[in-house]
PAMI-731503 format. One record per residue (C-alpha): x, y, z. Coordinates in steps of 0.05 Angstrom, whole numbers, always signed. Last residue first. Example, Ala and Ser with C-alpha at 12.3 -4.5 7.8 and 13.67 -1.06 7.14 Angstrom:
REM residues 2
<xx=+273, yy=-21, zz=+143>
<xx=+246, yy=-90, zz=+156>
//
This chain:
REM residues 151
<xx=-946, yy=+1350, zz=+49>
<xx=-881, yy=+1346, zz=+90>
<xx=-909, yy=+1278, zz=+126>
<xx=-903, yy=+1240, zz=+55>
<xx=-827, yy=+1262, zz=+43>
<xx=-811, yy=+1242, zz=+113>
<xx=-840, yy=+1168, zz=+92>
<xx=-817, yy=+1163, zz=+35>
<xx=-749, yy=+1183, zz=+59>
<xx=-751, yy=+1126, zz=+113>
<xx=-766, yy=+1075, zz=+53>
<xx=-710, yy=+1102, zz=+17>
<xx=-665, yy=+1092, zz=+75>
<xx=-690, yy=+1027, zz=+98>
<xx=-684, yy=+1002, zz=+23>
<xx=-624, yy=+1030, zz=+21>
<xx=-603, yy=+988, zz=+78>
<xx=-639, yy=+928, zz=+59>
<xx=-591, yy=+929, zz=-3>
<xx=-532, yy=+940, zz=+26>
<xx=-546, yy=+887, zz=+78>
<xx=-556, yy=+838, zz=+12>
<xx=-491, yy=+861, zz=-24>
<xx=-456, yy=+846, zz=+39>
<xx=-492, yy=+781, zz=+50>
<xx=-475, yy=+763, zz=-24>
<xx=-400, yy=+789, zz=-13>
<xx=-388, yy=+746, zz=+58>
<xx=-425, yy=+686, zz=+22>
<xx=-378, yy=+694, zz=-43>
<xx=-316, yy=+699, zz=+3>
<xx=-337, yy=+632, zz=+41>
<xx=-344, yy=+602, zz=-31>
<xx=-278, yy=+628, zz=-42>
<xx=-245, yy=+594, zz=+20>
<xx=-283, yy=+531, zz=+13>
<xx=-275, yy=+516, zz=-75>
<xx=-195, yy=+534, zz=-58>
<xx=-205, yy=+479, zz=-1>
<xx=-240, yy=+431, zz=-42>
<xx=-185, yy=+444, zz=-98>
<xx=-125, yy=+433, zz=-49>
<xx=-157, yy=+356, zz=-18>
<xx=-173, yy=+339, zz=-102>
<xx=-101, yy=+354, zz=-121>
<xx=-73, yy=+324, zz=-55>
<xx=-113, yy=+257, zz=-77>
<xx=-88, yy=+263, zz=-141>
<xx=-14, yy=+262, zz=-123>
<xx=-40, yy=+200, zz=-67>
<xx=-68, yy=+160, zz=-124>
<xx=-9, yy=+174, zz=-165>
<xx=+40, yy=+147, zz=-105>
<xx=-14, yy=+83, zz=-90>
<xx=-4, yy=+68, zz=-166>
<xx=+68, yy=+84, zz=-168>
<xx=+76, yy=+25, zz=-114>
<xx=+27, yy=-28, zz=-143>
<xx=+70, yy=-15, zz=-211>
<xx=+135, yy=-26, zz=-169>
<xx=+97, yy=-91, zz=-140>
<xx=+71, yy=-127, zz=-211>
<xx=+148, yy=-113, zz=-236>
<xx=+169, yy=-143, zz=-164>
<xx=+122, yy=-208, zz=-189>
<xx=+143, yy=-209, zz=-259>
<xx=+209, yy=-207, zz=-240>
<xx=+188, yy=-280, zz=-183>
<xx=+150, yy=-305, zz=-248>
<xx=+210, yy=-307, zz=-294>
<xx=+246, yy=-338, zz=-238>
<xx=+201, yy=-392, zz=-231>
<xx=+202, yy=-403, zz=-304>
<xx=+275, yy=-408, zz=-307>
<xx=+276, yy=-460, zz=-243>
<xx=+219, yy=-501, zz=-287>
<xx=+255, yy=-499, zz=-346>
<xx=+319, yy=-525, zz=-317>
<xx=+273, yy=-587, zz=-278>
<xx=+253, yy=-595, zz=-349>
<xx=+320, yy=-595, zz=-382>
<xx=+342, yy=-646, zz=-318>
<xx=+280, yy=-685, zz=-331>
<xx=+304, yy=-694, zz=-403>
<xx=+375, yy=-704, zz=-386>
<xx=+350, yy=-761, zz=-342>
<xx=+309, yy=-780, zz=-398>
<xx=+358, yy=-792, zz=-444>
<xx=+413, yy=-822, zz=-398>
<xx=+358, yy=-878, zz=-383>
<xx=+349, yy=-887, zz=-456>
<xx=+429, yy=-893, zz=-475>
<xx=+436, yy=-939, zz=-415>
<xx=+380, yy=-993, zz=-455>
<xx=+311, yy=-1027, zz=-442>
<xx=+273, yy=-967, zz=-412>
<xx=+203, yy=-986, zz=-395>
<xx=+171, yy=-924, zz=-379>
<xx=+138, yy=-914, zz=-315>
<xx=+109, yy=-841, zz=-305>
<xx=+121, yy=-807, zz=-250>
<xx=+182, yy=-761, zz=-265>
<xx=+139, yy=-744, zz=-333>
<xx=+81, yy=-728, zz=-287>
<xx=+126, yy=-686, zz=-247>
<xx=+158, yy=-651, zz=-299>
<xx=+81, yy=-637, zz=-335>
<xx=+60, yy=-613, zz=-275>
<xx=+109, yy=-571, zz=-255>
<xx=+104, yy=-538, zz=-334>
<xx=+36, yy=-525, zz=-321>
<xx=+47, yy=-494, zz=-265>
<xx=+104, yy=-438, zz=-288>
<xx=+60, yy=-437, zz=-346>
<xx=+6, yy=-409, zz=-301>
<xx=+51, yy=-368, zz=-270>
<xx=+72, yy=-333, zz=-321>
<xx=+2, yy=-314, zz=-354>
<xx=-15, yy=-294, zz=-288>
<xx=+48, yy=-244, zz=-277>
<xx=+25, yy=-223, zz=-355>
<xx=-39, yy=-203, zz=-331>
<xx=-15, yy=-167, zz=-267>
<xx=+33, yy=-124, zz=-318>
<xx=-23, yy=-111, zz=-357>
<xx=-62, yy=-93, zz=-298>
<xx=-7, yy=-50, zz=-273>
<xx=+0, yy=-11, zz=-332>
<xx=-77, yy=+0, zz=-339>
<xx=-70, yy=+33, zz=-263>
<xx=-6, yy=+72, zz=-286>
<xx=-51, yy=+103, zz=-344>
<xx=-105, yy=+122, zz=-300>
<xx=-72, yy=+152, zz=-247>
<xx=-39, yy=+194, zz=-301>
<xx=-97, yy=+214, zz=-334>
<xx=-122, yy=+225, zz=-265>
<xx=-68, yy=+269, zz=-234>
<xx=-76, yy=+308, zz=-319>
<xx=-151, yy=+326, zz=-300>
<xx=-132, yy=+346, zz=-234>
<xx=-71, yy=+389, zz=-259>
<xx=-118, yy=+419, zz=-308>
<xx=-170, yy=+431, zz=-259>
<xx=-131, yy=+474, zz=-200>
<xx=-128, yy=+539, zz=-238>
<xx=-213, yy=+536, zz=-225>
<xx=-206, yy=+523, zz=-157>
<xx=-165, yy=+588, zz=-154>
<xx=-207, yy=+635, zz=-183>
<xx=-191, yy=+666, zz=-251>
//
C-alpha cells in the first residue's frame, strides 16, 4: 500500500476532529452571546430603575429599593463574570481550533509529499517501461531488417 494512501485515515479522522472542535466553539461563541446580551439587558434595566423617579413616601420604601438596586447592581457583577468564563471558554476553544487546524494541516503537507515522491517514482518507472519499449522495438525493427537483407 503506498504511502499517501496510509495517510487518509488520519486525514479523514484531523478533519472529524477539526470539525467537531470548530462546532464546539460556535456553541460556546453562541452561549458567550447569549451571556452578554443578558449581561446588557440587565445594565439597562439597573440603570433605568436607578433613573426612574418614584415617589417614595416612607424609610421602609427607600430601604427597599436601595436593596433592590443593590440585588441588581449584584446581578449585574455576577453576569459580568459569567460573561468574562464564557469569554476564556470562547478563547481555549479558539486555541484547540488553530492546534487541530495546524494537526490537519501537517496531515495534508505529509500526504502531498508521499503523493510527490511516488508520483516521481511512477514517472521514473513509466519512462523506464517506455525506453524499454522503444528499445525492443529498435531491436526488433533492426532484426527485420537483417532478416530481410539475408533473402
Amino acid at each position: 500500500m503506498m504511502q499517501s494512501r496510509r495517510m487518509d485515515p488520519l486525514l479523514r479522522r484531523a478533519q472529524d476532529h477539526e470539525d467537531e472542535v470548530a462546532r464546539d466553539l460556535a456553541e460556546r461563541q453562541r452561549a458567550l452571546d447569549t451571556h452578554t446580551s443578558r449581561l446588557e439587558e440587565l445594565r439597562r434595566y439597573a440603570e433605568e430603575y436607578a433613573n426612574s423617579q418614584m415617589a417614595l413616601t416612607s424609610p421602609a420604601q427607600l430601604a427597599n429599593r436601595r436593596a433592590f438596586i443593590e440585588r441588581l447592581d449584584s446581578a449585574v457583577q455576577q453576569q459580568r463574570q459569567t460573561v468574562d468564563r464564557n469569554r476564556e471558554k470562547v478563547e481555549a476553544e479558539r486555541a484547540r481550533l488553530l492546534l487541530a487546524s495546524r494537526d490537519k494541516q501537517v496531515l495534508e503537507q505529509l500526504a502531498a509529499s508521499y503523493r510527490a515522491q511516488e508520483k516521481v517514482v511512477s514517472d521514473r518507472r513509466d519512462q523506464r517501461e517506455m525506453d524499454d519499449l522503444g528499445a525492443r522495438r529498435a531491436r526488433l525493427s533492426r532484426l527485420d531488417d537483417e532478416s530481410g537483407n539475408d533473402t
